[in-house]
C-alpha positions in Angstrom: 0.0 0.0 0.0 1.5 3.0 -1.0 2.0 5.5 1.2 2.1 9.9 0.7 5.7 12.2 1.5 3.5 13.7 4.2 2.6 10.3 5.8 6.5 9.0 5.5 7.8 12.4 6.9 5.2 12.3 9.9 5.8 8.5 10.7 9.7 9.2 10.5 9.5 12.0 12.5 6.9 10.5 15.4 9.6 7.3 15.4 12.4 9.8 15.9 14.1 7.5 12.7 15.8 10.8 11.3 15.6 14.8 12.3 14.1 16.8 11.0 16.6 19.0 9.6 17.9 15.9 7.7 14.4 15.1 6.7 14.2 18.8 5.0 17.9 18.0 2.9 17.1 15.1 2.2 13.2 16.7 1.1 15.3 19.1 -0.8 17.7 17.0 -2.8 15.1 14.4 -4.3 13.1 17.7 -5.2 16.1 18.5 -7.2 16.6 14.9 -8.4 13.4 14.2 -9.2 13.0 11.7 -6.8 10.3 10.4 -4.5 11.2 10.8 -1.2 11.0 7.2 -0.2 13.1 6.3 -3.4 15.6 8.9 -2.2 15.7 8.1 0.9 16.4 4.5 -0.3 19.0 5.4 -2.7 21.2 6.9 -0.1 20.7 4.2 2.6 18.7 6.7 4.9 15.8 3.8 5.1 15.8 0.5 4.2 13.6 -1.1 1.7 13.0 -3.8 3.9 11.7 -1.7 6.4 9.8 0.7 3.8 8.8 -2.0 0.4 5.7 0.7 -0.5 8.9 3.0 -1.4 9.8 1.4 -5.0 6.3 1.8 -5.7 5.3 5.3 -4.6 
């Protein structure tokens, strides 16, 4: 089940998984890369997939 930026950034934040200063580069940078931010975040090792499977598919 996929799964919205604005759902990922709250769960992250609530688990305290990343801050949220890194959240907003990391927001940033797939902007610029035309990423997803789950695919991002899973291109640079930030989340796994195992932990996040909805992200290839978002």
């Amino acid at each position: 089940m996929p799964i919205s930026d604005s759902q990922l950034k709250a769960f992250m934040l609530d688990a305290a998984l990343i801050t949220e200063e890194k959240l907003i580069q990391a927001e940033k940078r797939a902007k610029k890369a035309e990423q997803k931010l789950a695919d991002f975040l899973v291109d640079k090792k930030m989340i796994s997939q195992a932990a996040f499977p909805c992200a290839a598919t978002l």
